[in-house]
C-alpha positions in Angstrom: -70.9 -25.3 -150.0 -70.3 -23.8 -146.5 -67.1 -24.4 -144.6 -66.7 -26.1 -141.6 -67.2 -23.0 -139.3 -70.6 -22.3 -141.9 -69.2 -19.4 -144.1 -69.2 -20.2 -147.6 -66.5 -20.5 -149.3 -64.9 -19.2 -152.5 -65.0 -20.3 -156.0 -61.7 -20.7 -158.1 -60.8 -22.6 -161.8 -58.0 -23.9 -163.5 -58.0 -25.5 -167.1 -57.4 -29.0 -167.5 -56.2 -30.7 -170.9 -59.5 -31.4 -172.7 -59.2 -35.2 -172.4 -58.5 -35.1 -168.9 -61.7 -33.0 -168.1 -64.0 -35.4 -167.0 -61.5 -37.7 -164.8 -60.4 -34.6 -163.1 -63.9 -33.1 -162.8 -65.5 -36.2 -161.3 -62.1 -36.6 -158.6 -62.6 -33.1 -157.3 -66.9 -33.9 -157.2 -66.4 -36.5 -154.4 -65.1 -33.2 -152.0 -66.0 -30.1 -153.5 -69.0 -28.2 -156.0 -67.7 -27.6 -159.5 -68.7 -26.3 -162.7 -68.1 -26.2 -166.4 -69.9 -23.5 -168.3 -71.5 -25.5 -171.4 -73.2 -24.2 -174.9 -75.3 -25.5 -177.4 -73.8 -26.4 -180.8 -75.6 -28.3 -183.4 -73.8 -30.3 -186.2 -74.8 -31.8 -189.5 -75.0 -35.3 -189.5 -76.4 -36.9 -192.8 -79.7 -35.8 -193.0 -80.1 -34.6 -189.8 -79.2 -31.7 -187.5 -78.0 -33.2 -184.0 -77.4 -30.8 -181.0 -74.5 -31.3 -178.7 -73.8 -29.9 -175.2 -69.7 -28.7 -175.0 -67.6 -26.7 -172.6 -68.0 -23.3 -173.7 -64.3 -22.7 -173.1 -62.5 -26.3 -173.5 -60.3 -27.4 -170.2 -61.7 -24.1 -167.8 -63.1 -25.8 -164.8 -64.6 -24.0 -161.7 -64.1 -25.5 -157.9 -66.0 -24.4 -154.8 -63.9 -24.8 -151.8 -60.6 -23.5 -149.7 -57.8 -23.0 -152.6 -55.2 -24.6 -150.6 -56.9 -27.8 -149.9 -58.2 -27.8 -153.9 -54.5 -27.3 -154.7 -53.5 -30.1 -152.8 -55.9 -32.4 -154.3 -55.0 -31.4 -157.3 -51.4 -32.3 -156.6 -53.0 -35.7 -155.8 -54.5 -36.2 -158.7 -51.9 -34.8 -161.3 -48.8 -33.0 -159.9 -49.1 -31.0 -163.2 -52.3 -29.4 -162.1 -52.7 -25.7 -161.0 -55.1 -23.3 -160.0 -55.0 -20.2 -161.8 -53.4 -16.6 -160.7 -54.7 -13.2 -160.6 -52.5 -11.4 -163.3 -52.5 -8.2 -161.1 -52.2 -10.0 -157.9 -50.2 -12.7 -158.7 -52.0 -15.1 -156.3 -55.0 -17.8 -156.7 -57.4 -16.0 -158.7 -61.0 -16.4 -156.3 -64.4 -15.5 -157.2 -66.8 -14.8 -154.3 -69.7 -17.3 -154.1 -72.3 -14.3 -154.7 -70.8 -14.0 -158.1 -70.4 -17.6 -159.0 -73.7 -18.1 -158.0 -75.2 -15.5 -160.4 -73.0 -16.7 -162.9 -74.8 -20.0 -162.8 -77.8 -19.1 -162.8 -77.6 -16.9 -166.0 -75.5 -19.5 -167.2 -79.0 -22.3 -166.7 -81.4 -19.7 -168.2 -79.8 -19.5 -170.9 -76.0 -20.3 -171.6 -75.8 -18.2 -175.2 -76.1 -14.8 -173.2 -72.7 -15.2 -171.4 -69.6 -14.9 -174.5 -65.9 -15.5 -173.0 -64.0 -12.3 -174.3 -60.5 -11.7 -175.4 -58.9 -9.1 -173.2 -58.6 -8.1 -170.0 -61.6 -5.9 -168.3 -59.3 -3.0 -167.9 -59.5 -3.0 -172.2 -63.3 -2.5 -172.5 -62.7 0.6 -170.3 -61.7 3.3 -173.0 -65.5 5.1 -174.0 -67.4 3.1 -172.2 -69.4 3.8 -169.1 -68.6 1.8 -165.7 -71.5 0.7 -163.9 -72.7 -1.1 -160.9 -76.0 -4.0 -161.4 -78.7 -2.7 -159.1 -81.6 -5.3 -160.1 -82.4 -8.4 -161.1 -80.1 -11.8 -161.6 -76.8 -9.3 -161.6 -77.3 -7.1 -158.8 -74.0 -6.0 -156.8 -72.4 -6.8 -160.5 -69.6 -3.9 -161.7 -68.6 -3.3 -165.4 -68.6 -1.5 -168.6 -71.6 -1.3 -170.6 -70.4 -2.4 -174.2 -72.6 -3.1 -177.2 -71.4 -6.0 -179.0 -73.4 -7.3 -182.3 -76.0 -4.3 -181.2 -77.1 -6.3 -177.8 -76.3 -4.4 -175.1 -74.1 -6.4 -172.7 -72.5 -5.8 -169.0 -68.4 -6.6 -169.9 -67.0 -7.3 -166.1 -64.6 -10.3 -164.9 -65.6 -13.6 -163.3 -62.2 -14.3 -161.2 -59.8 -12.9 -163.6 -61.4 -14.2 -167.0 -63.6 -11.5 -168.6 -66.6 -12.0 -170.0 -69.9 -10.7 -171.6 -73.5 -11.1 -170.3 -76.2 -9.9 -172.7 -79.8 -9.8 -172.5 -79.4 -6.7 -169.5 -81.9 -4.1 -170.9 -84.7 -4.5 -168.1 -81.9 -4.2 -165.7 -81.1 -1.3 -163.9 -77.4 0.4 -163.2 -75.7 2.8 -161.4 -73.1 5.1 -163.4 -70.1 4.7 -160.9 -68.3 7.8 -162.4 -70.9 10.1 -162.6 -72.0 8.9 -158.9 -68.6 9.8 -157.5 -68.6 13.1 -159.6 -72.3 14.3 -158.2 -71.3 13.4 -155.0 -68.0 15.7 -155.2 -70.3 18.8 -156.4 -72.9 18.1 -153.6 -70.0 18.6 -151.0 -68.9 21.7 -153.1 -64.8 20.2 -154.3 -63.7 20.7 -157.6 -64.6 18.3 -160.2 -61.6 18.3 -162.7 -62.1 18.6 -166.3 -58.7 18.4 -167.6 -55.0 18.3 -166.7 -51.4 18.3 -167.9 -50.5 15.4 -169.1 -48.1 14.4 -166.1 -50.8 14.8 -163.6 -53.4 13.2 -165.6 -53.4 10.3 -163.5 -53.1 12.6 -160.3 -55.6 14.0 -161.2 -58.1 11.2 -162.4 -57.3 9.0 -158.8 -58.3 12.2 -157.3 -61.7 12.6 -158.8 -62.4 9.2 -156.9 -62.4 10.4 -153.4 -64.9 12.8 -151.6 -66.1 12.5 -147.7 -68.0 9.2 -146.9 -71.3 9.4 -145.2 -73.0 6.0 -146.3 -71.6 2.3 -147.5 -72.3 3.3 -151.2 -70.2 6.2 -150.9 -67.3 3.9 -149.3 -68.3 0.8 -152.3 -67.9 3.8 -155.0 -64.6 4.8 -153.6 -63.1 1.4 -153.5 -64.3 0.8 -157.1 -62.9 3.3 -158.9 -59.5 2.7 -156.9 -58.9 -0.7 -157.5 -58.9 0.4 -161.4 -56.2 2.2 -160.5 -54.0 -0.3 -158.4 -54.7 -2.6 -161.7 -52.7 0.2 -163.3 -49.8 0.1 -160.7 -49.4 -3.0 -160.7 -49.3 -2.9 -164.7 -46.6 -0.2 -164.3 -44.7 -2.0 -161.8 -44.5 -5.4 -164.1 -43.7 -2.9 -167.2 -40.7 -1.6 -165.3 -42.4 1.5 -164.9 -41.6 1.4 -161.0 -41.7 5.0 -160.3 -45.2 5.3 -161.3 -45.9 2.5 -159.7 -45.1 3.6 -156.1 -46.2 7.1 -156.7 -49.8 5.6 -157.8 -49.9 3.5 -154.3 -48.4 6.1 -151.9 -50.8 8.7 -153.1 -53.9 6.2 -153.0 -52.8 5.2 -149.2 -52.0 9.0 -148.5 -55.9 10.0 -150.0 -57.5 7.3 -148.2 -55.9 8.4 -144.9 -56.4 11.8 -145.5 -60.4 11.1 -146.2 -61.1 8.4 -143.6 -58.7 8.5 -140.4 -61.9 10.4 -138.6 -64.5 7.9 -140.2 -62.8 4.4 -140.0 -64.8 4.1 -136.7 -67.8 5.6 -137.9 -70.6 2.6 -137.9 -72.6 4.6 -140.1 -70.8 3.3 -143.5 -70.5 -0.2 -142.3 -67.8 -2.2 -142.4 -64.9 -1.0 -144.5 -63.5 -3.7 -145.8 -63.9 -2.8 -149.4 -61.8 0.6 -148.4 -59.3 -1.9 -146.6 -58.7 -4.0 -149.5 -57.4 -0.8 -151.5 -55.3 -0.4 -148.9 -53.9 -3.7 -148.7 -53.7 -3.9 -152.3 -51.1 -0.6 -152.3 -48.9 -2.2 -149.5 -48.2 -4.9 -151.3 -47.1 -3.2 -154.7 -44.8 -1.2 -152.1 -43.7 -4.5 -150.4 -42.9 -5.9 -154.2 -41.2 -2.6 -155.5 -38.9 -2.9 -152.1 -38.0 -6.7 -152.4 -37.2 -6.1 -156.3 -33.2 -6.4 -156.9 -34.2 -4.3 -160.6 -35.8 -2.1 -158.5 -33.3 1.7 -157.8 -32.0 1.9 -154.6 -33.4 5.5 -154.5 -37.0 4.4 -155.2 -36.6 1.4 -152.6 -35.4 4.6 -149.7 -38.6 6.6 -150.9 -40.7 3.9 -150.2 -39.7 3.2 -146.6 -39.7 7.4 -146.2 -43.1 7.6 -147.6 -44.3 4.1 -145.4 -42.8 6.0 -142.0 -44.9 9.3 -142.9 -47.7 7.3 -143.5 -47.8 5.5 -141.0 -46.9 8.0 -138.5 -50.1 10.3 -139.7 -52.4 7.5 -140.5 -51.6 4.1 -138.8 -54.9 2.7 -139.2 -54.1 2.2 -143.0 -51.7 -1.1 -141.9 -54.2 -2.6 -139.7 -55.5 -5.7 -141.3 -59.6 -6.5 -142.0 -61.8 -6.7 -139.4 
């Protein structure tokens, strides 16, 4: 469903109370595309077996369109109604149209191989390898590669709701890690095997960055990054706020330090996946600053660290292009 200046636009979802489904679902048809993922169940009735179509996940409802005119019909048809929040961002959770789309089509093929999981992406992470889709259906797609019930399956996050699409073997992937890691030794830095346990995470953010000479390297980057402002913004909602900020000022410091002679460069596109890190960081610093819990002496390094910043590199507060 293009906009009105031809773009398409975004998906988002809410849940709806399960006998309010349909009303709601047929209000929001008459302006926008929606969807409710559905699976097969078959029941025992006398002497027959009778197969039934049912959400998959009862109330979650997906809607194509601008979230602030959904919301607003929404409020229309039930004041009560609400589209659902990132949990790291703490803003209208939105799935690109790319990945909705993809979604749907596994979804029509066959409905069984996509399984609604319990925790949040970041969870699968621990042992297991984090991959980018580069074929097929899923291609662009970013996850873990988990084996669940022995079927391989791509873990990743639709919006913010995480879930598992099986049936992947003829598919091939990317290992984002080891990417980033080759890419390090071909430009002869230091790939780090171990640290103290303070600069663990230094360290590991760290491993993330090496100089940019194509898109992939910059969608790589970006990738591995955004794990980690998952992880600040964890901290910061933990009361862990020193962390936090420390996590954010050294991802914006990195990134300037890497691209302040390459944000021009035409050669690795456009760099809005790099620029979304960055936006991402300022706002964890915006939070920690308007935060009364927050120390005042936290609050004072943040504007010191903001000045320096953006002093040396004051390309990392210009908005997307």
């Amino acid at each position: 469903m293009p906009s009105a200046n031809g773009t398409i636009v975004t998906w988002c979802y809410l849940f709806v109370h399960h006998t309010k489904v349909e009303r709601v679902n047929e209000k929001l048809k008459e302006r926008f595309n929606t969807f409710i993922h559905k699976s097969i169940v078959y029941k025992q009735v006398k002497n027959r077996v009778k197969k039934e179509e049912r959400p998959t996940i009862s109330g979650l409802l997906f809607v194509q369109g601008d979230n602030c005119d959904i919301q607003r019909m929404l409020h229309e048809i039930d004041p009560a109604l609400y589209l659902m929040n990132d949990c790291s961002t703490h803003r209208t959770a939105v799935i690109p149209d790319r990945v909705m789309q993809a979604f749907i089509q596994v979804s029509q093929m066959d409905e069984n191989r996509i399984r609604f999981m319990p925790h949040a992406l970041s969870y699968y992470s621990t042992g297991h390898p984090l991959v980018r889709v580069t074929s097929g259906v899923l291609s662009g797609f970013e996850g873990y590669i988990v084996r669940i019930s022995r079927d391989k399956c791509l873990v990743t996050s639709v919006g913010d709701i995480t879930v598992a699409i099986s049936g992947i073997h003829k598919e091939t992937f990317e290992n984002i890690e080891t990417y980033a890691q080759l890419r390090r030794k071909e430009q002869n830095m230091s790939v780090s095997s171990s640290a103290n346990a303070s600069d663990c995470w230094r360290e590991n953010i760290k491993q993330y960055f090496f100089q940019p000479e194509n898109q992939l390297d910059v969608i790589v980057m970006a990738n591995g990054l955004h794990r980690w402002i998952a992880e600040a913004y964890r901290w910061m909602n933990a009361g862990n706020y020193m962390d936090a900020m420390d996590v954010a000022c050294l991802i914006l410091k990195t990134i300037g330090l890497y691209f302040h002679s390459d944000y021009a460069n035409s050669q690795l596109g456009r760099l809005k996946d790099i620029w979304s890190v960055c936006q991402e960081a300022n706002r964890i610093l915006a939070a920690l600053t308007e935060n009364l819990e927050v120390p005042a002496d936290v609050k004072q390094r943040i504007v010191s660290e903001r000045q320096d910043l953006s002093v040396c590199y004051p390309f990392l507060f210009l908005k997307n292009e």
